[in-house]
C-alpha positions as CSV (number, residue, x, y, z in Angstrom):
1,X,0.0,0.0,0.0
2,X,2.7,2.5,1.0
3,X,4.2,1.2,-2.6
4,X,1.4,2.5,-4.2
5,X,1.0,5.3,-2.2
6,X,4.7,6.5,-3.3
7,X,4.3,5.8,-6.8
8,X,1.0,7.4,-7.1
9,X,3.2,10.6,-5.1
10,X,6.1,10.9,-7.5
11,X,3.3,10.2,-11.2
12,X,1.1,13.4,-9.5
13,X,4.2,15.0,-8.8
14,X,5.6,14.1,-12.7
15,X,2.2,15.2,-14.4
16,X,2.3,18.6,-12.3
17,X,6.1,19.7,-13.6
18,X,5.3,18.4,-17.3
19,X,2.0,20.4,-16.9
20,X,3.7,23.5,-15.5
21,X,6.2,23.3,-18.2
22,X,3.8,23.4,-20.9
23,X,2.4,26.2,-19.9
24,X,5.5,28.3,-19.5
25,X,7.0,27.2,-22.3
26,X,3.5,28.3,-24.1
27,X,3.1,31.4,-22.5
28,X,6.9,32.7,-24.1
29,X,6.1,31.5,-27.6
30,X,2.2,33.4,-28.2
31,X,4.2,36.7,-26.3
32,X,7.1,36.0,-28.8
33,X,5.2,36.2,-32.0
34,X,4.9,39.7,-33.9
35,X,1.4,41.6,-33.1
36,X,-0.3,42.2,-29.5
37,X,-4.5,42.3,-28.9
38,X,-4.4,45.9,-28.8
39,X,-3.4,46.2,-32.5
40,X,-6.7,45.0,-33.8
41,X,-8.1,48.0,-31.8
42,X,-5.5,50.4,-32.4
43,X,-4.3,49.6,-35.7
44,X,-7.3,50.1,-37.9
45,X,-8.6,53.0,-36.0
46,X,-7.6,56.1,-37.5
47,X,-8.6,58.4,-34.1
48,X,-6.7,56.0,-31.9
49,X,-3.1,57.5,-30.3
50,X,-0.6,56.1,-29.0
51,X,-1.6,57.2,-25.4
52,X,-5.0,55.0,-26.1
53,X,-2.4,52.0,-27.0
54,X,-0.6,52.4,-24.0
55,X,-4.0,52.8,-21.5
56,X,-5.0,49.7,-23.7
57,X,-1.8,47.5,-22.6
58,X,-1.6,48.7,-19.1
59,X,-5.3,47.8,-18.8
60,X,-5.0,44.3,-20.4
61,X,-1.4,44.4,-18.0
62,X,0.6,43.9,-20.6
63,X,3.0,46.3,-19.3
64,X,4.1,44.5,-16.8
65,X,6.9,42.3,-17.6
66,X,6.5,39.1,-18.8
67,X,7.2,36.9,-15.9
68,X,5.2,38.7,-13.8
69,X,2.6,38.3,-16.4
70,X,3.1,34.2,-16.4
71,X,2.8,34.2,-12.6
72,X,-0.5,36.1,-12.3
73,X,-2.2,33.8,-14.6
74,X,-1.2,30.6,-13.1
75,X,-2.8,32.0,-10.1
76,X,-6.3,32.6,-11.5
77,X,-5.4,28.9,-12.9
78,X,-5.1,27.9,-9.7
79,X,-8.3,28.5,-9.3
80,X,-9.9,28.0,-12.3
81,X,-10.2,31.2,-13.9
82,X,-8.9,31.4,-17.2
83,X,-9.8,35.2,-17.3
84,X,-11.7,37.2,-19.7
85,X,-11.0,37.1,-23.5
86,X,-9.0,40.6,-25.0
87,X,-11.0,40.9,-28.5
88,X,-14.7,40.7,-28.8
89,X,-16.9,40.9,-26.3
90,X,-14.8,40.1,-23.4
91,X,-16.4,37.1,-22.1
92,X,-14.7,34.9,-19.9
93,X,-12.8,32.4,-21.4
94,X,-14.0,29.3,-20.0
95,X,-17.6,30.2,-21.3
96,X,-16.3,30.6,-25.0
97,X,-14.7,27.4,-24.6
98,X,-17.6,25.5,-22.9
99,X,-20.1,26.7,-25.7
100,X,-17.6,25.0,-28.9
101,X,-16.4,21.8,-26.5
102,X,-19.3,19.8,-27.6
103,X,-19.2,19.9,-31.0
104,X,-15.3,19.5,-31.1
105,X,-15.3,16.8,-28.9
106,X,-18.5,14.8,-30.3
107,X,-17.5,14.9,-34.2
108,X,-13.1,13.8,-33.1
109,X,-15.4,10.8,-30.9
110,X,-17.2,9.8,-34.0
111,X,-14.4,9.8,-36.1
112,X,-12.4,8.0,-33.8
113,X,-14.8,5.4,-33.2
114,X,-15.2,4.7,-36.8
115,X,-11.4,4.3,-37.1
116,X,-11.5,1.6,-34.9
117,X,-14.3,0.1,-36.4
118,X,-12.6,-0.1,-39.9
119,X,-8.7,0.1,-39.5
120,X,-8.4,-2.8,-37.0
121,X,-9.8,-4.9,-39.1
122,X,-7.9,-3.8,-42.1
123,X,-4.9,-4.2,-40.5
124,X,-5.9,-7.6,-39.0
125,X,-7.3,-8.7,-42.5
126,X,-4.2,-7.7,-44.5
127,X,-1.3,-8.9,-42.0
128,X,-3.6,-12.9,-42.2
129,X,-3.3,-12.3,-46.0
130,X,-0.4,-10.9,-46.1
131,X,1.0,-10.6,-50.1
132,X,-2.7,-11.2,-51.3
133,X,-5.3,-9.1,-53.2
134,X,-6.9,-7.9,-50.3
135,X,-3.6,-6.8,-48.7
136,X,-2.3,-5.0,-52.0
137,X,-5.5,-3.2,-52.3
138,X,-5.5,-2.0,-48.3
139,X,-1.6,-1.0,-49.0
140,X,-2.8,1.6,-52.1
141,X,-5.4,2.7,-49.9
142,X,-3.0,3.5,-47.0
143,X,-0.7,5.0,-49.2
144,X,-3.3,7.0,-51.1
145,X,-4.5,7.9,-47.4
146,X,-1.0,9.5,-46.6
147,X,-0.3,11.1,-49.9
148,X,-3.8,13.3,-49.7
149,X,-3.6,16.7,-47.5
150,X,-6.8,16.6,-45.6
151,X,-7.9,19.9,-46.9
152,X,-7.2,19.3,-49.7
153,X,-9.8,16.7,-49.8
154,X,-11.7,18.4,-48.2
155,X,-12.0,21.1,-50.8
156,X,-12.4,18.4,-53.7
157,X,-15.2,16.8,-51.6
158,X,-17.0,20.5,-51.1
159,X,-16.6,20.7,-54.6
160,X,-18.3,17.5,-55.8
161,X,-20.8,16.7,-53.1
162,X,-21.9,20.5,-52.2
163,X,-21.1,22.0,-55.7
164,X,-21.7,19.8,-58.5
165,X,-24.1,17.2,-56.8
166,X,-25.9,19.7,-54.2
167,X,-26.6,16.4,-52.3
168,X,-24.6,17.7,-49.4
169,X,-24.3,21.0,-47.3
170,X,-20.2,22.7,-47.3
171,X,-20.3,24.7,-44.6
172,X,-21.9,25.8,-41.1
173,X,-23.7,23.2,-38.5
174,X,-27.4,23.6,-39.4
175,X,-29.4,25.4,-42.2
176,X,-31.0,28.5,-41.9
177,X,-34.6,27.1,-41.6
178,X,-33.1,24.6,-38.3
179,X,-35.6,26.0,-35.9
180,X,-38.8,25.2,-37.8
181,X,-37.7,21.1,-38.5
182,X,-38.9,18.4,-36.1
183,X,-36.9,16.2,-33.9
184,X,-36.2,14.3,-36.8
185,X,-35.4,16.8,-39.3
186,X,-32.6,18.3,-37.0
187,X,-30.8,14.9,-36.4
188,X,-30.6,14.6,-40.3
189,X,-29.7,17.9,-41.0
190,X,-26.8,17.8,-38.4
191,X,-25.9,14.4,-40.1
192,X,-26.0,16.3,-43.1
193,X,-23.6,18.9,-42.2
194,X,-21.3,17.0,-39.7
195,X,-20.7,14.3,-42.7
196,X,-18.0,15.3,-44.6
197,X,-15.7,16.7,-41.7
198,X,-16.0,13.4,-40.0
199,X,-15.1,11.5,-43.4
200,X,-12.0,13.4,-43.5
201,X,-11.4,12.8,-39.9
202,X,-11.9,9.3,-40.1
203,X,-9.9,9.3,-43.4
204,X,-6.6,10.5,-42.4
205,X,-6.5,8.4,-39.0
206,X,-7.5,5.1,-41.1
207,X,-4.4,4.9,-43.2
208,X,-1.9,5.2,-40.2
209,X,-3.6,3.3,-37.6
210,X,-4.5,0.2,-40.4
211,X,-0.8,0.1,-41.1
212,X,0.3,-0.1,-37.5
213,X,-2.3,-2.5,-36.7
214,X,-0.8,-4.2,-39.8
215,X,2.7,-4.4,-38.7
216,X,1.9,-5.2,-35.0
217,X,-0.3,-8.3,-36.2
218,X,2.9,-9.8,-38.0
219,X,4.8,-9.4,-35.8
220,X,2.9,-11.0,-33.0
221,X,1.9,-13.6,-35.8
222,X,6.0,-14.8,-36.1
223,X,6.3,-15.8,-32.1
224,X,6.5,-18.6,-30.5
225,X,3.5,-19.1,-28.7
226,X,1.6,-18.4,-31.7
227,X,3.0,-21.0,-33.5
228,X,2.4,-23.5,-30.4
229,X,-1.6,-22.7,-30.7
230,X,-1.6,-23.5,-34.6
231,X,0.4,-26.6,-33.5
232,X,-2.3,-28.1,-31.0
233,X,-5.1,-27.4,-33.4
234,X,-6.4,-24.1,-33.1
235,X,-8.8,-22.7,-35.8
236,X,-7.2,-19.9,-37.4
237,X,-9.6,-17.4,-35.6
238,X,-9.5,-18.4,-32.3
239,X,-5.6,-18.3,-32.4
240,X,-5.7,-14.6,-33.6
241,X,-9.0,-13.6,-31.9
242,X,-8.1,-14.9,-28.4
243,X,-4.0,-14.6,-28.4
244,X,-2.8,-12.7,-31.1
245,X,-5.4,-9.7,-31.8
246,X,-4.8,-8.8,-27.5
247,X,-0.8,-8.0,-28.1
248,X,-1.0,-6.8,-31.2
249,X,-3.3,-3.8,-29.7
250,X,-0.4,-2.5,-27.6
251,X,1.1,-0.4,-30.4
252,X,-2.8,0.7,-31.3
253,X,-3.2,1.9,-27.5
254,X,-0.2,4.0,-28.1
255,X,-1.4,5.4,-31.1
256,X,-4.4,6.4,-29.6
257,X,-3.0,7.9,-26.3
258,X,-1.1,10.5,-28.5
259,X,-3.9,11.0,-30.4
260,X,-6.2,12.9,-27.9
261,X,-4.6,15.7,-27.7
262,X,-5.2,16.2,-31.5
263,X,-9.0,16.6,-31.0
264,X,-8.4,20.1,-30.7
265,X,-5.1,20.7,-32.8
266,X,-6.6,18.5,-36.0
267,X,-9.8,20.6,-35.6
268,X,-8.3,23.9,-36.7
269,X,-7.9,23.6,-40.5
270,X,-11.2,21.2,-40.9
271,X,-13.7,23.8,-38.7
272,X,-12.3,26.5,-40.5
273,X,-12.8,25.3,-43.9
274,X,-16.3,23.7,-43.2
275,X,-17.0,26.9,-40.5
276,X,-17.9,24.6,-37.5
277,X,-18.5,26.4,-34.6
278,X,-15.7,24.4,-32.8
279,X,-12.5,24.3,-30.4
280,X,-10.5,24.4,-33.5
281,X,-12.1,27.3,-35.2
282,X,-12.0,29.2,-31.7
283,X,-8.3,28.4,-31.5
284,X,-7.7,30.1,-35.2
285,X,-9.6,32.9,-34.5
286,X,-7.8,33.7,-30.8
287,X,-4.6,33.4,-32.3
288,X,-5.8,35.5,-35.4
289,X,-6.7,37.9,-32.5
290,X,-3.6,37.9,-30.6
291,X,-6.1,37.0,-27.9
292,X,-3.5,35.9,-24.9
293,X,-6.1,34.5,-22.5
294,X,-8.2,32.7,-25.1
295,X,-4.7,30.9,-26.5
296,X,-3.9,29.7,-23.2
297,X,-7.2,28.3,-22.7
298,X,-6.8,26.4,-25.3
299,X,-3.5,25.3,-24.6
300,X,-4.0,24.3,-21.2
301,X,-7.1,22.2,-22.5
302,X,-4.4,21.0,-24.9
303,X,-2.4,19.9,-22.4
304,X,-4.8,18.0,-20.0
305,X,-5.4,16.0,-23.3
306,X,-2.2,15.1,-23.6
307,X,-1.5,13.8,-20.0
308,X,-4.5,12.4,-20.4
309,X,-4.1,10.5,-23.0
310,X,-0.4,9.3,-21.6
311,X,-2.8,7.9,-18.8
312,X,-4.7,6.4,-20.8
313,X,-2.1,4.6,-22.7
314,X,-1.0,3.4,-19.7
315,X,-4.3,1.6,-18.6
316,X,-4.7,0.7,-21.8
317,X,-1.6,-1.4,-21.8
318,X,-2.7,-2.7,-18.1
319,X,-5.8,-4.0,-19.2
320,X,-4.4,-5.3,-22.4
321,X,-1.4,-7.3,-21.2
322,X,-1.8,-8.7,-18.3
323,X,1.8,-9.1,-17.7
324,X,2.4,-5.5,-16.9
325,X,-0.4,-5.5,-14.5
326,X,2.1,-8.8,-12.6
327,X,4.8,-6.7,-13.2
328,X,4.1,-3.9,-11.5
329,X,2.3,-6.1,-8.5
330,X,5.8,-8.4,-8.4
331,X,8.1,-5.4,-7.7
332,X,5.6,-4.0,-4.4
């Protein structure tokens, strides 16, 4: 117990210092970059001085040096204010992000549940089959998956399915006339709108993650005690199903631990072509902005998905290998 106890100590303690490094290391790079939030409302207004630039910064504190500006944040962090955004209508931050989390978070779910769904079995398929038709075909497709810029297809899709077919919407999250649909009419009007930025989510994630799950499945397909389960009569499926498909996952779990953190960094280019109310587009726009507090918003988010996903990964791998859960118990 005191074992666990420790070790749950020094990972708090390890997650804290990565966390605080984060954020320093984030707060330096938006202050380093050219342009500040007062020159959206200094710049472009031809009555405003340089005395109203300088009332401007010392309101917003950014005349204060920058240290002292890193510490007085982290303590409304510590309490959970994120402060109040510098451009628009000065809303706290927290409130802008709460009102785009759904969306952001519900469309990078769907798309990464749909991964799943198809790319382990790809990958599964094409290692069992390895050199045959199927394989060759899933090998173009993962290639043609990696070659193709995402926004790129998703201007070629805009263009074909919104454009020259009209069968599908190419921007925004609902139509105009939303309000007077039934219950039914809104769930297939948001399915409408919410389908091709979740084919080009799913797209781009199938080609990697069908590869790995590819090369892990050989791999776990060449040892030993694989071979000892085709030797005692094992059907095919049982021996992959039951002992093969479990450690081949391990590499997939990894993949998927670093890819939370993406469900706000992939969003940025996708929400703004497709103009999704989302994290993504929110993050674009506050950086467009200069918009300090609303960056590091989204950055800290950013960073609670990443440790979170490292956790993840972690209990992933305990669950899926039963051997690390025995390890760790065997060195208490």
């Amino acid at each position: 117990m005191l074992a666990l106890a420790h070790r749950l100590a020094l990972k708090t303690l390890w997650v804290a210092g990565i966390f605080l490094g984060i954020t320093l290391i984030s707060f330096a790079v938006i202050h380093l970059a050219p342009g500040s939030p007062t020159d959206m409302q200094t710049t472009l207004n031809p009555l405003a001085t340089v005395e109203t630039r300088a009332r401007l910064e010392k309101l917003y504190g950014l005349d204060r040096p920058l240290a002292i500006q890193y510490v007085d944040w982290l303590g409304k962090l510590v309490r959970f204010d994120f402060g109040q955004s510098l451009s628009g209508d000065h809303r706290p931050v927290w409130d802008k992000i709460r009102e785009r989390l759904p969306l952001t978070f519900s469309m990078n779910i769907v798309s990464l549940a749909l991964t799943l769904v198809i790319a382990i079995p790809i990958g599964l398929l094409s290692a069992y089959k390895q050199g045959g038709l199927f394989d060759r075909a899933a090998t173009v497709f993962v290639f043609i998956g990696f070659a193709v810029p995402g926004f790129w297809l998703a201007l070629l899709l805009m263009l074909l399915f919104g454009i020259h077919w009209g069968i599908l919407p190419i921007s925004g999250l609902t139509s105009m006339d939303y309000v007077t649909f039934s219950v039914w009419g809104k769930i297939v009007d948001l399915a409408r709108h919410l389908t091709l930025p979740i084919f080009i989510y799913t797209f781009g994630g199938l080609a990697g993650l069908s590869r790995f799950m590819r090369s892990s499945m050989l791999e776990v397909l060449r040892q030993d005690y694989i071979l000892t389960a085709r030797a005692k009569g094992l059907s095919t499926w049982v021996v992959i199903g039951k002992h093969a498909l479990r450690n081949a996952l391990l590499p997939v779990i990894t993949i998927l631990g670093l890819s939370v953190p993406g469900l706000i960094g992939g969003s940025v280019i996708i929400e703004s072509i497709f103009a999704l109310p989302g994290l993504g587009q929110l993050f674009y726009q506050s950086v467009m902005a200069r918009d300090y507090p609303l960056i590091m918003g989204n950055l800290v988010l950013g960073a609670v998905l990443t440790l979170a996903g490292n956790l993840l990964a972690d209990m992933g791998y305990a669950l899926a290998d039963p051997r690390i859960r025995l390890g760790g118990r065997s060195r208490d």
